[in-house]
N, C-alpha and C positions, 0 to 999 in steps of 0.2 A: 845043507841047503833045503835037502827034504823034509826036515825037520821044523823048519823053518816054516816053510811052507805052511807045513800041518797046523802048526803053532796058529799064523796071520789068519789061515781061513778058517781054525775054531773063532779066533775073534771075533771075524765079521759079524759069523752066522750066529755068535751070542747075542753080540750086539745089535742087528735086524731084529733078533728073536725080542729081546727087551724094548725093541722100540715099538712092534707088534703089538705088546702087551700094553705097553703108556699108551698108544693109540685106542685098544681095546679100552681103556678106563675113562677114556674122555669123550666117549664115542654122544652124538647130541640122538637120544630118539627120537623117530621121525614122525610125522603127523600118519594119524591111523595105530601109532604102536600104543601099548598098554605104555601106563603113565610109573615110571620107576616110584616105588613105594621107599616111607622111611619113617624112623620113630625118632625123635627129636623134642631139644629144649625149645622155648618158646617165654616171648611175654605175657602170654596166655596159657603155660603149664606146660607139659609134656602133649605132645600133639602126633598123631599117628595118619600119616598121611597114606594116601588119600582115603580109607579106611571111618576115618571120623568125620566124614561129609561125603556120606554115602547119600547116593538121590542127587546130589547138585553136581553143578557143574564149577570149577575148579580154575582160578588165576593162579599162576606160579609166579614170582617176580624175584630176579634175583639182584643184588646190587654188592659192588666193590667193596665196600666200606660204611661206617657208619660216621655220621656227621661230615660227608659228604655234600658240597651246596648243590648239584644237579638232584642228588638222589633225596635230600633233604626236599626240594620241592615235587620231586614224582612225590611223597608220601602225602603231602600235605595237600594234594592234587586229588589224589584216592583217598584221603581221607573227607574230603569234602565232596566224594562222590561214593563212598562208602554203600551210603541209601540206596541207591540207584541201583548199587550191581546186589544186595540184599532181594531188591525187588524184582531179578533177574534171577532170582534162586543161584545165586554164585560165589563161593568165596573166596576173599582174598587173604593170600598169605606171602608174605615176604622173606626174604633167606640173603643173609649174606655170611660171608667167613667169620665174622666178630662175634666175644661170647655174647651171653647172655645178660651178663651183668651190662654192657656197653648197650646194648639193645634198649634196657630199661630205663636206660641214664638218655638216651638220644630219644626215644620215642617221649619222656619225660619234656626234655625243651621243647620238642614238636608242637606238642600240647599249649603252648604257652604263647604260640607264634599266630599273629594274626597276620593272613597272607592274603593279597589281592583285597585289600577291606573286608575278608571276614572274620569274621570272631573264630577265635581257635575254638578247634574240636577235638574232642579225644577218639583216639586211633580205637576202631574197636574188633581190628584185626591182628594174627599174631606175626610177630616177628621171628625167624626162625633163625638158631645157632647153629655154625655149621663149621665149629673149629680143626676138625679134623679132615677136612675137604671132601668127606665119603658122598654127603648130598650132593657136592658140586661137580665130582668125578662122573655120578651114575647119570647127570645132567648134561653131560660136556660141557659144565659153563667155567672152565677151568681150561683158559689156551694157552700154554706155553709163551708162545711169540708175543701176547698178550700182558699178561702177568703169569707168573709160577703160582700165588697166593692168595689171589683174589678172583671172585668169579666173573667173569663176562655177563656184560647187562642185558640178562635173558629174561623172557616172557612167555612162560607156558601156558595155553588154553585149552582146558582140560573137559571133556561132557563126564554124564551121571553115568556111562559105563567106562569112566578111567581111561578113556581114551585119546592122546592128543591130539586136537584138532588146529591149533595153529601154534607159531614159532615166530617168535620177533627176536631178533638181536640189536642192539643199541652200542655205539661207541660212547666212551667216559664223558666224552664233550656235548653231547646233543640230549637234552631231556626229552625222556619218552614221552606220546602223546597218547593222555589218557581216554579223551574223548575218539580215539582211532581204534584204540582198542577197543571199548565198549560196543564199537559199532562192530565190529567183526564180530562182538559176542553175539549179537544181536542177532546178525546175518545167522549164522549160525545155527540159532534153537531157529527162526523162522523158516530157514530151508531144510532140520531137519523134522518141522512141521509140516511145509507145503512141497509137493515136485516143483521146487522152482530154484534162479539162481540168484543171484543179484550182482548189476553192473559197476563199470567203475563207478569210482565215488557214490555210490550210494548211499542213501542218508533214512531213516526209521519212515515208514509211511509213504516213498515213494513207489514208484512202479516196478515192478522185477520182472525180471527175463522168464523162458518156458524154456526147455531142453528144444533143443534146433530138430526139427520135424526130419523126419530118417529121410528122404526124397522131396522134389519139389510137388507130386502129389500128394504125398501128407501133408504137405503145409495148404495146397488148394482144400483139401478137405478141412482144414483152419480157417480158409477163410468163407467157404461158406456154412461154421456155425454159428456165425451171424453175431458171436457172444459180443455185446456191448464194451466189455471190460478188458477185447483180448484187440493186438493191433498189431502190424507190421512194418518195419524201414526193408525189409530184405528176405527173400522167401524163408532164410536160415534164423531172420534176428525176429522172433517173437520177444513183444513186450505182453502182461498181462497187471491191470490196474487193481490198486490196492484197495 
């Protein structure tokens, strides 16, 4: 019976221990942590992240499968907005589980596809292979309850010291929205240019918020310096115009 015993409770604690460990390998890093580095195949050659876009700031995109119709149109969505985040000093790169060869063959029909009335354009970002799941493990975009195989439709937004600064996750059914992301990049280098914040829905050019004055005598001293551009709804909610 003691035997017994000894036997069931080495199990458990093997198998807590193993579960410990799958948890450790899927673990998602959090916004603030250094961005997990990787060297990898690509439809743009061997790419060493983030390493080889030192100075910019960094989209991770990760997606299930290839020739996928939700994921088929995030691509062709970033590809028609490619320019945009270029002029945003940013780059994008895409990852999912499929090889390389599949990579080439689906970003290939991408090209060919005129979406929303525009004239196809060619993708001129890489696609990243990730057959052995190691990118998608040190990502946590690999959920069990989710898929065993495939990554979870993740979104990393990465600044020029490799740091992650925001996190989107997406279910298989709902296409991500590219014009939402943009605007959070935006947010982003703007507030780590100016002390300031910016409110819901905010949009490029509107008015943004001030850090909430420490006491309602710091805010009296807000209001009488008289700044044309600075204004109030509440001693705490400083707006200041763009």
């Amino acid at each position: 019976m003691k035997k017994t015993f000894l036997i069931s409770a080495f199990l458990l604690v093997s198998i807590g221990f193993a579960g410990a460990q799958d948890s450790e390998e899927i673990r998602i890093p959090l916004i603030g942590e250094t961005t997990p580095s990787f060297t990898a195949e690509s439809t743009k050659g061997t790419i060493d992240f983030p390493d080889d876009y030192y100075g910019k700031w960094k989209i991770l995109f990760s997606h299930p499968a290839d020739f996928t119709p939700v994921c088929s149109t995030e691509i062709l969505e970033l590809a028609a907005a490619q320019d945009d985040f270029k002029k945003l000093n940013t780059q994008l790169v895409v990852m999912s589980t499929d090889s390389k060869n599949s990579h080439i063959e689906w970003v290939k029909s991408l090209e060919e596809i005129e979406y929303k009335g525009r004239e196809p354009v060619e993708i001129d970002f890489p696609l990243v292979s990730d057959p052995g799941l190691e990118i998608s493990k040190s990502y946590g975009m690999i959920h069990p309850k989710s898929s065993n195989t495939r990554d979870v439709r993740g979104v990393f937004i990465i600044d020029p010291d490799d740091k992650i600064r925001a996190i989107f996750f997406y279910p298989t059914t709902t296409g991500r929205n590219i014009d939402e992301i943009k605007r959070t990049l935006v947010a982003l280098q703007l507030t780590d240019k100016r002390n300031i914040f910016t409110p819901a829905n905010w949009q490029a050019g509107q008015d943004v918020l001030l850090p909430s004055p420490a006491s309602k005598d710091a805010a009296t001293m807000l209001s009488e310096d008289r700044d044309p551009n600075l204004y109030s709804l509440a001693w705490y909610l400083w707006f200041r115009k763009l």
